[in-house]
matplotlib code that plots the C-alpha trace (Angstrom):
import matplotlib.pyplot as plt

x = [-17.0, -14.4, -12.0, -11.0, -7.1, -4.2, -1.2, 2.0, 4.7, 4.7, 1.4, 0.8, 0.0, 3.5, 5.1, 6.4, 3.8, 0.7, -0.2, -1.7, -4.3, -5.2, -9.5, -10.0, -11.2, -9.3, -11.1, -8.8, -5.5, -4.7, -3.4, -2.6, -3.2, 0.2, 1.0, 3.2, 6.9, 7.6, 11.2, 13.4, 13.7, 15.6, 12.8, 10.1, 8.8, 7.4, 4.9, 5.3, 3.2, 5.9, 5.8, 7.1, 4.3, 3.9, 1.0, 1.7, 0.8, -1.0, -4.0, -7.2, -8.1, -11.5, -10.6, -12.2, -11.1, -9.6, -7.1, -7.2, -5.3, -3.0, -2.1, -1.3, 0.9, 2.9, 3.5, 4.5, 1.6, 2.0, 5.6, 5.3, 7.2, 3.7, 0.2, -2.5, -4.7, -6.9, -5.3, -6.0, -6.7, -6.7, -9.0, -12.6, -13.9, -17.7, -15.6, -14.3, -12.4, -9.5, -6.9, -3.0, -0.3, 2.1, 6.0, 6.5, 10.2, 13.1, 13.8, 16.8, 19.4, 16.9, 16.4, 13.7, 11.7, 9.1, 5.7, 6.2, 8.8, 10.3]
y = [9.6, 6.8, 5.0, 1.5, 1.0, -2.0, -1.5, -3.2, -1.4, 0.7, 1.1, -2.2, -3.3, -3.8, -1.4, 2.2, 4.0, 2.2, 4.6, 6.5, 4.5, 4.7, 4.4, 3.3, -0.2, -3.2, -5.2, -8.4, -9.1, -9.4, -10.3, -8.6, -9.9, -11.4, -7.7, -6.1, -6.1, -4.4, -2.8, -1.4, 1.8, 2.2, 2.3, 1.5, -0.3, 1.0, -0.8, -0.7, -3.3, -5.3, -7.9, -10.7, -9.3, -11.4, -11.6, -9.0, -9.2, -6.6, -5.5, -3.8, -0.9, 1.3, 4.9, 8.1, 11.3, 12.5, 9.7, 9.5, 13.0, 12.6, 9.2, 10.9, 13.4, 10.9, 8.8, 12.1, 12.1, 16.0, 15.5, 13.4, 10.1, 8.2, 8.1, 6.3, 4.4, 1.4, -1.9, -5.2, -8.1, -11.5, -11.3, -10.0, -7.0, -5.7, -2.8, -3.6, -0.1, -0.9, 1.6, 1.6, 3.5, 3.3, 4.4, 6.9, 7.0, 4.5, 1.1, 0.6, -0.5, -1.2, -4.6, -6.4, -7.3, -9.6, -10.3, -8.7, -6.3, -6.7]
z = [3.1, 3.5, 1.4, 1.2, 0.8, 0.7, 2.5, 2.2, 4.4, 7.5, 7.9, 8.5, 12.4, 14.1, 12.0, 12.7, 11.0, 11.6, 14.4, 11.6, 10.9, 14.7, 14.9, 11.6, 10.4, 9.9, 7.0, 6.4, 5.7, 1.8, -1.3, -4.7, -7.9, -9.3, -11.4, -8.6, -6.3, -3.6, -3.7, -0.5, -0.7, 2.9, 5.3, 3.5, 0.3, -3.0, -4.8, -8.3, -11.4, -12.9, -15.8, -13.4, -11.0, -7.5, -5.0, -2.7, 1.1, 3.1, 5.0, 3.9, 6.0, 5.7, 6.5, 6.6, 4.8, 7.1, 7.9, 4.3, 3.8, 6.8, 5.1, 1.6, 3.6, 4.9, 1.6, 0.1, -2.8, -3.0, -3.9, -6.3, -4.3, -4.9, -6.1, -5.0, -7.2, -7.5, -6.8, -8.3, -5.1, -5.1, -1.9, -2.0, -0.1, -0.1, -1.8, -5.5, -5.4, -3.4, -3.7, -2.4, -3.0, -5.6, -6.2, -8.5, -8.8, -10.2, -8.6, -10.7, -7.9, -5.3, -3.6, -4.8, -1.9, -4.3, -2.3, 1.4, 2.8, 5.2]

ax = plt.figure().add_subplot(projection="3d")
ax.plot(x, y, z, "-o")
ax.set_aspect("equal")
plt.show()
């Protein structure tokens, strides 16, 4: 089984936390529909849909499940600090279900990052 995900933030290649997706395939760099902001939220970004949305940058990535559970680990989906879900993109994939992950908590007093972080 594998997934087909979006990601915005660390995971992406040059970042700290892209190590994770280490043997899996890069698809294509990409771009949201214009329904979402990244905020800083110290070392990385949330996404979150927002009514002044912007095309967010990010690479598409097709992993397996087992990446694909070491990867909700990380983004802390058991704690509740995001969920993943399907994601709108500007860009096409051979796979409509495209699914990133999402900020659960506030961004009241967070820095808007708009369309790419850092």
């Amino acid at each position: 089984m594998t997934e087909t995900i979006f990601v915005y933030g660390t995971l992406k290649r040059g970042f700290e936390r892209h190590h994770l997706l280490r043997g899996q395939q890069f698809l294509s760099q990409a771009t949201t529909e214009s329904v979402y902001r990244l905020f800083d939220l110290g070392s990385y970004p949330g996404l979150v849909e927002w009514p002044a949305g912007l095309a967010v940058r990010g690479e598409v990535y097709c992993v397996d499940a087992e990446c694909l559970c070491r990867l909700d680990e990380a983004e802390g989906v058991a704690e509740g600090l995001y969920v993943r879900r399907k994601v709108q993109l500007q860009t096409k994939t051979d796979n409509n279900d495209v699914q990133a992950w999402f900020w659960l908590g506030s961004v009241r007093d967070k820095r808007d990052c708009g369309a790419v972080w850092p």
